[in-house]
N, C-alpha and C positions, 0 to 999 in steps of 0.2 A: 773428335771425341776421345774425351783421355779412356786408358784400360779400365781404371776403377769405375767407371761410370757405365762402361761394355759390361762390366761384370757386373756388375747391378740389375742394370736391365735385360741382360740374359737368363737371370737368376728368378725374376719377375716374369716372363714371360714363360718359364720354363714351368712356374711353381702356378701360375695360370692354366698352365694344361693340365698339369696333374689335380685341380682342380674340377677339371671338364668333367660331369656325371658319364658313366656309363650303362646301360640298360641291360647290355648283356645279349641285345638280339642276336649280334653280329656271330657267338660263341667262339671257337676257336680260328674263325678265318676274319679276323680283325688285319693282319700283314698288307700293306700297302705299297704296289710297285715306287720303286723310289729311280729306276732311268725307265726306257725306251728297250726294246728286243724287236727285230728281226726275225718272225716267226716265218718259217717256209711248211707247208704242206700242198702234195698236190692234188691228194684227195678232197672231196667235201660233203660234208653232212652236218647233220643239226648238233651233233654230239661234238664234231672236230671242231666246229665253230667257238662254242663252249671252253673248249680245251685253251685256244687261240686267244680267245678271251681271258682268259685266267691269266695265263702266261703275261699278255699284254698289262694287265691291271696288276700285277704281283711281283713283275720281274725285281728283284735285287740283287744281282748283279752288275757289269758291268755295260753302261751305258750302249746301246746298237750294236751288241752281242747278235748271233746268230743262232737259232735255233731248229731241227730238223725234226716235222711229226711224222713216222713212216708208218706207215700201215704196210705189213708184209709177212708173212709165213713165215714161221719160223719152230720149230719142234722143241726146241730147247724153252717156248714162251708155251705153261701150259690156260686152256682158256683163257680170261682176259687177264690175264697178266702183261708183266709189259719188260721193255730190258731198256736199264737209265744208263744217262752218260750225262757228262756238265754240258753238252750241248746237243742230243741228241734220245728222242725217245721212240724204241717201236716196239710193234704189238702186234697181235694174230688183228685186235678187232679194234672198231673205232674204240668202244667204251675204256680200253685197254691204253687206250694214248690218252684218254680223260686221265685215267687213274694216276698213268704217271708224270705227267703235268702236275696232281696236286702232289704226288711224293715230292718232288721238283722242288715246289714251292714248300713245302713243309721244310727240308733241308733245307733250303736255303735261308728261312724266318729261324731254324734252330739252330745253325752252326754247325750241321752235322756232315757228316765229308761227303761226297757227289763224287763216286766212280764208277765205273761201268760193271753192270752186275744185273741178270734175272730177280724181277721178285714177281714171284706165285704166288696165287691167294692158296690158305691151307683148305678152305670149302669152298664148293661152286656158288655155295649160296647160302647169303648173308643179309638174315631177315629180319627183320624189325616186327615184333606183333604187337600192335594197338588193343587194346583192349577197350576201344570205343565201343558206346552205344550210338543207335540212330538218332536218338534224341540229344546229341551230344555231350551226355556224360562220359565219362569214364572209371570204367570197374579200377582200383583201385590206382586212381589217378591222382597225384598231388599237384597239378601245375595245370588247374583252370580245364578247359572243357578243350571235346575234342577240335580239331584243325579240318576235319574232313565233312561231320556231320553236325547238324543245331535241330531243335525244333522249332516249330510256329509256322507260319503260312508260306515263308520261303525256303524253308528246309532242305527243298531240293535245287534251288536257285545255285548257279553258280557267278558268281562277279568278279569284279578285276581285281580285288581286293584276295580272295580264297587262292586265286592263280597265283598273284603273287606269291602268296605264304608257303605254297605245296611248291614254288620253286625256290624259294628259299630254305625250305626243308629239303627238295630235293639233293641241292649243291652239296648242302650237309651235310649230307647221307653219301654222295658220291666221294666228300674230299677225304672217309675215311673207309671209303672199300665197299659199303652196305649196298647191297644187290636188288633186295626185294621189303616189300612192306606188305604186312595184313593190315585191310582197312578197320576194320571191325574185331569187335568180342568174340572172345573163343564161345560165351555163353551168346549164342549168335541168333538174333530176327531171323525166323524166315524169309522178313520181307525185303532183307538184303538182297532177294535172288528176284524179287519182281522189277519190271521194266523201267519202272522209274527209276529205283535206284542201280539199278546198272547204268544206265546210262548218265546219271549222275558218276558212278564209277568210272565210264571211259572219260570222260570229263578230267577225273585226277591223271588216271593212267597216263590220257594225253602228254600233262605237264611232267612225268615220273621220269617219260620213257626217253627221251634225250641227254639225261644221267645214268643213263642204264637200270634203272629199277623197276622190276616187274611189280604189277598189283596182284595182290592173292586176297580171296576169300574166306574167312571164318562161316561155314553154311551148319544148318540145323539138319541134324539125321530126318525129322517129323515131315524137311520140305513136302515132300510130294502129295500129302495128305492139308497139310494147310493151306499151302498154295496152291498145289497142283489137283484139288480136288477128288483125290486119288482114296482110296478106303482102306488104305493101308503103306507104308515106306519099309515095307519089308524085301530085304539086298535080292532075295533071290526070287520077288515077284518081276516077272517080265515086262510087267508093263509098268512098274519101279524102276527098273533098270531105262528102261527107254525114256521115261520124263528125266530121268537126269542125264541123260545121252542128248534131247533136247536142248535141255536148259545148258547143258556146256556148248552144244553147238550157237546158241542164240548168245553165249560170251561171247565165244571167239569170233564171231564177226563185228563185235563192237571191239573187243580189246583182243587183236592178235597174238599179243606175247604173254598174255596171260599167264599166271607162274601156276597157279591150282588153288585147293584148296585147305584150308587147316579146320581138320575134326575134334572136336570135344564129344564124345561118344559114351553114356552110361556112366557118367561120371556126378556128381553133385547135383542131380534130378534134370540133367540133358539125355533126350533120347537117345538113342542107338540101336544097334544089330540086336542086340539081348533081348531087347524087348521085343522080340518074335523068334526068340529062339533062336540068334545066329549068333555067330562070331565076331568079334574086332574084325577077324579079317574079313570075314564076309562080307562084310559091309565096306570095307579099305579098299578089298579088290572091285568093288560094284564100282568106287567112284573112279577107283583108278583105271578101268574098264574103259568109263564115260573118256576120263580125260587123255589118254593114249594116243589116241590119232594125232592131238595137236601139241604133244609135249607137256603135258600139264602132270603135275606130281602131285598126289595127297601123301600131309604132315598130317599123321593122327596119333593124339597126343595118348602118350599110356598112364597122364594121372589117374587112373581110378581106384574110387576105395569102398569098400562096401560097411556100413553098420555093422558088424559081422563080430565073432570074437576073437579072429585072426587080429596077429597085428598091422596092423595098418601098414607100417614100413616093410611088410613084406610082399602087401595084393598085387602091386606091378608088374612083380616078379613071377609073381604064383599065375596070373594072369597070361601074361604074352610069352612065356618062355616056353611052353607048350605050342605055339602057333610061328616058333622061329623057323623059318623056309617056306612058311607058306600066304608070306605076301606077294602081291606081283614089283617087280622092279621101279616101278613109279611110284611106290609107295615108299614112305622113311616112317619110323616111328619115333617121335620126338619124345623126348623124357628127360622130366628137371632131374635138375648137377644132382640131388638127394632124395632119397625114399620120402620124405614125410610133403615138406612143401616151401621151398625157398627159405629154409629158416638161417639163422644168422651162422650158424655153425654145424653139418652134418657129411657123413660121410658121403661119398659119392655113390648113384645108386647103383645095382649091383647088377641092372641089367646093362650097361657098357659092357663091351665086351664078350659078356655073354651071350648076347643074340649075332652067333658068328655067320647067320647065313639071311641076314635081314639088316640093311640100311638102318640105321640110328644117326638122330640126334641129338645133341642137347641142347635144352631150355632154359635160359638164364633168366634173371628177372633183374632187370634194369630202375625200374619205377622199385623204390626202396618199402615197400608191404611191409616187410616185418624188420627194416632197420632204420626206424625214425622218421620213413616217407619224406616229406620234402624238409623236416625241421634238423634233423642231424647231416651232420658232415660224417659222412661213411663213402669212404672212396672205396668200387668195389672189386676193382683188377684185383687184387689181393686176394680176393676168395675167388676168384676165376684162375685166377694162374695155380691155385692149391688145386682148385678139381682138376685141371684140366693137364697137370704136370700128377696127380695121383694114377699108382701104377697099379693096373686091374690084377695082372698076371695072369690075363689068360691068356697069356701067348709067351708066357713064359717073362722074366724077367723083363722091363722098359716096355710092358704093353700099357701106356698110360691112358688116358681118356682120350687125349687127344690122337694117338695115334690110332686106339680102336676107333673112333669116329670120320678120320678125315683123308680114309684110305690110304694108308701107310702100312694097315695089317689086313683089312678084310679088303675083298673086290670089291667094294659097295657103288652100284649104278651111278647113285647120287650122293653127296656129302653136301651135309649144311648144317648148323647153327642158328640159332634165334634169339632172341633178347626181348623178352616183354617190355615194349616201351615205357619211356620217363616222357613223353613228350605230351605239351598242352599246349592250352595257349596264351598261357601266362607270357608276357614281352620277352623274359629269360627263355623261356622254353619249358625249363625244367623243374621252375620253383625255386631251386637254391641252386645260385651261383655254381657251388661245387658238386652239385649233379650234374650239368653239363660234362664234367669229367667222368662219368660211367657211362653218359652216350659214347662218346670219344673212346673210351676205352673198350667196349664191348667192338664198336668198329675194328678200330686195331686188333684185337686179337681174333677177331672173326677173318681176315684177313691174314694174322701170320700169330697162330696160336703159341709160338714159340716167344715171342716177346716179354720182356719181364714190365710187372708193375712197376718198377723203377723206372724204365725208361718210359714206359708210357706217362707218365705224373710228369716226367721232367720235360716233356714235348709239351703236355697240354698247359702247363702253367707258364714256358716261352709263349708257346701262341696266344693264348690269355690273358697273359698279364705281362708281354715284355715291352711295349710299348709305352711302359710308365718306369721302368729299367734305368733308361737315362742310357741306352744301348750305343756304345761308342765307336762304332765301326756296322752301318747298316748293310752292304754289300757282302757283306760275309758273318754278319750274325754273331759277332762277338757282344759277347753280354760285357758289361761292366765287373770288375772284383767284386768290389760292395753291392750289386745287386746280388750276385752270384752265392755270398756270401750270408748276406744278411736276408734275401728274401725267397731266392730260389730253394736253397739249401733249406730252410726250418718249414718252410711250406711245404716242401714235398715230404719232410719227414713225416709233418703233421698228417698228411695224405696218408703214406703209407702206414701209421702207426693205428689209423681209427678205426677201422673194421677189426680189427683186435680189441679196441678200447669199448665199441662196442657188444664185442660177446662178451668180455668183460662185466661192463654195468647192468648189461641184458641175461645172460644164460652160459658164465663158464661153464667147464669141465666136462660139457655132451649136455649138458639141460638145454631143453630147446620144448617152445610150442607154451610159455608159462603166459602167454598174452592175454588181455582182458577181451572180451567176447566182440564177436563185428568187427571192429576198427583197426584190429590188429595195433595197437598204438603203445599202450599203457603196461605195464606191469598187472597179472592177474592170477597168481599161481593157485590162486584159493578158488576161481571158477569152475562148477559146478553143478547148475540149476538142475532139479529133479525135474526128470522126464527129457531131457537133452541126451544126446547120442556118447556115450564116454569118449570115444575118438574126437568130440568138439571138443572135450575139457581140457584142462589142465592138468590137475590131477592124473589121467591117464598115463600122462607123457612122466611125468618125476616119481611119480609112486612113492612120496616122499610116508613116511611112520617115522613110529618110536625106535623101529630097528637101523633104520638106513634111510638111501635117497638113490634115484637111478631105475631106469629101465631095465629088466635084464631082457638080453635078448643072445644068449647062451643058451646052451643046449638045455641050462635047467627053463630057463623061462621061454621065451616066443620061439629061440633057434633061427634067429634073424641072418645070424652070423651064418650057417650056414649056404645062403647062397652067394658068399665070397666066397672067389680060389686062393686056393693055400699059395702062400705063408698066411693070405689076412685072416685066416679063420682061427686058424692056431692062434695067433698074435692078439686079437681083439678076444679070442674065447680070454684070456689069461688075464687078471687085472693088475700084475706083474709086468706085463710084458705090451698093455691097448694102453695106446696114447695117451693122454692126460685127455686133449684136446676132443675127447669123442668116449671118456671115462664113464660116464652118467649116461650116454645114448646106450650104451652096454653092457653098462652092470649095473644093479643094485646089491650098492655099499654100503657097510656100517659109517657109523656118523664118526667113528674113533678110525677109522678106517687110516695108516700109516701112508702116505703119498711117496714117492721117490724122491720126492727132499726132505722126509722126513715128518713133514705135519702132520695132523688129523686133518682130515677129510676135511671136517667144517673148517677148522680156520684156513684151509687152502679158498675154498669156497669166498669166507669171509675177505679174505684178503684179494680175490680176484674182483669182488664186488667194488671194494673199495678201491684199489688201482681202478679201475675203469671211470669212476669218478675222479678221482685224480688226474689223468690222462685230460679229460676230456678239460680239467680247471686248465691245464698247461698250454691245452691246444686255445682258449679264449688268450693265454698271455701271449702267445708265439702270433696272433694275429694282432692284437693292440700292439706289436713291435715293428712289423711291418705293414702299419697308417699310412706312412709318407710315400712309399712307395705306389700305394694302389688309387685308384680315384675314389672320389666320395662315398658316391652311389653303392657301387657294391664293396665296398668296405663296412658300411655302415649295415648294409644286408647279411653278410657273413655274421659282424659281429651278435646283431640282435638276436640269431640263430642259435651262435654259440649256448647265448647265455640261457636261453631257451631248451639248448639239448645241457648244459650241466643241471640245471632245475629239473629234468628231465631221468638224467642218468640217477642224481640223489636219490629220484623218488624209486626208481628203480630196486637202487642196491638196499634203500627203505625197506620197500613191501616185499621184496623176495628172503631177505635176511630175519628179516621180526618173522615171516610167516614162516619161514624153516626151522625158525630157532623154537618154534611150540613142541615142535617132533625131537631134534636137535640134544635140548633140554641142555644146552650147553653155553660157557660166557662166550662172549665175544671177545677177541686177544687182545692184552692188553693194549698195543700199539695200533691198534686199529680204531680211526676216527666213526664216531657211536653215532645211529640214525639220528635224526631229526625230524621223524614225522613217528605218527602215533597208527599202527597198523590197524585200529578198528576205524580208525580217518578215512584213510586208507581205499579200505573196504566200504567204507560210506561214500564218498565219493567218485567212485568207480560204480557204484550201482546206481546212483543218482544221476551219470551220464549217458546211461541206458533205457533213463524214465522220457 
């Protein structure tokens, strides 16, 4: 057979696979052993087995290679951490030679060097919370129903089909560090805690626990009066205290390892301690109480806000900073990256750090609520590595989030991290393709908070998408130029550049919370229904008139600022001297208002609106560039999305720009491309998908 003809047919067959549809199950553990390995371990468990397996189906390297699992003591390895070599992995624990098996394997599918080195996780525990319901929905879920629970007659049924899926979710969860999962909704059933469904629970746990992931409960403060028959679930009734001493004992003989429970407590009409008079902690320490004998930790979250005419962004603060030292050690108190509520752009909140003698965590939100849910491409390492690298100062200069959290400045008993899940049970997982990349990436930095968005974007798009590469050296992970070039390189910019593009077309300068009512989806800064709570509107948050636009929250208005430690207090008091990026969370500015480049307020406003539609037109060309590279399937998913979040962002930079410009009273710059849509549309529209 002549060359020309080799080359034809290699050409054919090669443009055959890249043809192949992908579905997206498999997510980022797509890597396919390409020899044979030599696995030695003398230990055995269910977990090593696993490990052995991987290894065997993954190996690329070189052909009947040798490799050593040791399980051994070691002080330098802290919990399940593990210490890597190019042939050689050990650990304090079994699940600690899982882990670094798949580092192993990640390096070796990314090119990335393989020498002998400790790697620590930065928290002991790395949680996933589900916001399932029992009927399986999911509280603000974009990717199909839950994985754990359905309704109808077999609701509690388990078959070969659910095992499989929770072991395939399992793996997932393992290959990138995640420790623990909540089954269920923070707004949580009672009837979570009745026998049926627990033992439906040990059921998942079962398949969890040879990945190393503990199951945890979302429970209702009310249990003991709903279920337990009880006339009251008051913390400091004794015979309250003893039904949940029960019901955790009747856990732990179905699920051993049981992680604890996660509390929604007095928060958005869920019972709690208050409602007899107690404390957050009163009620934290009752269940931390129960759960003590058997290691079991309560996450009780400090969202709460009250109708009140405080500012909202400050009740967390006002709330539990009074009750700092007087949780018990089992307790952590979980609290999102921001005062308000997962929005696309807000400062960090200002209880990090500040609760120096009480366990903290924080709360990330994974499943995209307020940036586009499953239709925008918003990669979110980005706003995670901002909070998580912002420095509190209370411990003086470099006390950043992460460090106040993950035990590097306080004692704290426990350190952890949580991520409100993106997962359903859509065939992707996640709904859009490039959500998978914010499971992945919440992994990774739950594991080693120090990691940049950059490298995380440039692992998950090898694992991803390199096997349509045209990868010319598989034994060591050498990508090709021109993939490297033309599709790693403009994807991951694209990556890293969106969660900007979106506060952009959504809410520059500190605007934040301007949503249309429910759905959290749409542009809505004009909501306001009479007789609604002003902390649900709009309006509340921008305080936009004829004078200005912005919150103040200085000392002339809420005094928000003040529960930062200095420098931030000075710094953000000053509109000189507060970030652009957090401008509008903190003052209210005239509309003429001079910006540090020089513009008025409004066309800085205008012009960010506008970029973020632009952005988003660039990121639809940067994927039509890179077709050839990717498979049908989800090429064709991305793109449909795209064109869905730029129709999307217009309407955006639309309805926020025409409704501002009423107050405004100002043109629009010349150079800036003029809406397309008609704001009382707009506003019809938007109320008509409320009817």
């Amino acid at each position: 057979m002549s060359r020309k003809i080799i080359t034809i047919f290699s050409f054919f067959v090669l443009l055959s696979f890249n043809l192949q549809a992908e579905d997206g199950h498999d997510l980022w553990l797509r890597g396919k052993g390409t020899n044979s390995v030599n696995v030695i371990c003398s230990k055995k468990s269910p977990t090593l087995s696993i490990a052995m397996q991987e290894l065997q189906q993954g190996w690329q390297r070189n052909a009947n290679e040798k490799i050593e699992l040791v399980v051994k003591s070691d002080k330098a390895i802290k919990g399940d951490g593990f210490r890597i070599g190019k042939n050689r992995i050990q650990a304090n624990t079994d699940i600690g030679i899982l882990y670094g098996v798949y580092e192993l394997m990640r390096r070796q599918q990314t090119g990335e060097n393989i020498h002998e080195e400790v790697c620590n996780p930065s928290y002991e525990r790395r949680i996933l919370n589900h916001w399932d319901n029992l009927d399986g929905t999911i509280e603000r879920g974009y990717a199909g129903s839950s994985i754990f629970w359905r309704k109808g007659k077999d609701s509690l049924t388990v078959t070969y089909t659910d095992k499989q899926l929770w072991q395939e979710y399992a793996r997932a969860n393992a290959s990138i560090g995640i420790n623990g999962s909540v089954l269920n909704n923070v707004n949580a059933s009672p009837s979570i805690l009745t026998a049926d469904y627990l033992k439906k629970t040990k059921e998942i746990a079962d398949v969890l626990r040879p990945y190393g992931i503990r199951t945890y409960l979302s429970v209702n403060f009310a249990s003991p009066q709903v279920i337990g028959g009880l006339k009251t679930s008051d913390p400091l009734n004794s015979e309250v205290a003893q039904w949940w001493k029960n019901k955790v004992k009747e856990i732990y003989s179905l699920i051993p390892d049981f992680g604890g429970f996660l509390v929604k407590a007095n928060s958005e009409g869920q019972p709690g301690p208050q409602d007899f008079g107690r404390t957050h902690a009163d009620g934290a320490n009752m269940l931390a109480d129960a759960l003590s004998p058997f290691g079991g930790m309560v996450m009780w979250r400090a969202f709460i806000y009250n109708p009140s005419d405080e500012d909202r962004a400050k009740q967390a603060y006002s709330e539990f900073m009074p009750m700092d030292g007087q949780f018990r050690d089992n307790v952590i108190i979980q609290v999102k990256n921001g005062p308000i509520d997962f929005q696309p752009r807000e400062p960090f909140s200002p209880l990090f750090g500040a609760m120096k003698k009480t366990s903290v965590m924080p709360e990330l939100q994974i499943t995209q609520e307020y940036l586009g849910q499953s239709v925008h491409l918003v990669y979110l390492a980005t706003m995670w590595e901002e909070f998580l690298k912002s420095d509190t100062y209370q411990e003086g200069k470099g006390s950043t989030v992460a460090r106040c959290t993950d035990g590097s400045i306080f004692p704290q008993k426990h350190t952890a991290i949580a991520g409100v899940s993106n997962i359903g049970s859509d065939v992707n997982w996640c709904g859009h393709p490039f959500a998978q990349s914010n499971w992945y990436a919440f992994g990774r930095l739950a594991w080693n908070n120090s990691l940049s968005s950059e490298q995380i974007a440039d692992e998950w798009i090898k694992l991803t998408f390199a096997d349509y590469s045209g990868k010319i050296d598989t034994q060591n992970s050498i990508f090709s130029a021109d993939w490297q070039v033309n599709f790693l390189q403009p994807v991951k910019q694209m990556m890293l550049n969106s969660r900007e593009a979106a506060v952009n077309y959504m809410m520059p300068l500190g605007l934040h919370h301007l949503f249309a009512a429910d759905h959290h989806y749409g542009p809505g800064p004009w909501w306001a229904p009479t007789g609604v709570r002003k902390d649900w509107t709009s309006p509340y948050y921008h305080k936009a008139d004829s004078i200005g636009i912005g919150f103040d929250r200085t000392a002339t208005g809420s005094n928000a600022v003040s529960q930062y430690q200095e420098p931030l207090q000075s710094m953000f008091s000053n509109s000189q001297t507060c970030p652009d990026i957090y401008l509008l969370w903190v003052h209210h500015l005239p509309w003429n208002f001079i910006m540090k480049d020089g513009q008025t307020l409004w066309d800085e406003l205008c012009y960010h609106y506008d970029k973020g539609v632009r952005q988003v037109r660039d990121f639809q060309k940067t994927w039509d560039q890179v077709q050839r590279y990717v498979d049908a399937e989800r090429f064709s998913q991305v793109q449909i999305k795209l064109r869905e979040q730029c129709m999307n962002a217009q309407v955006w930079k639309d309805a926020c720009l025409l409704y501002f410009r009423q107050f405004s009273k100002m043109p629009f710059p010349n150079d800036m491309e003029r809406p397309v849509n008609n704001l009382e549309d707009l506003i019809k529209k938007d109320e008509q998908s409320r009817k």
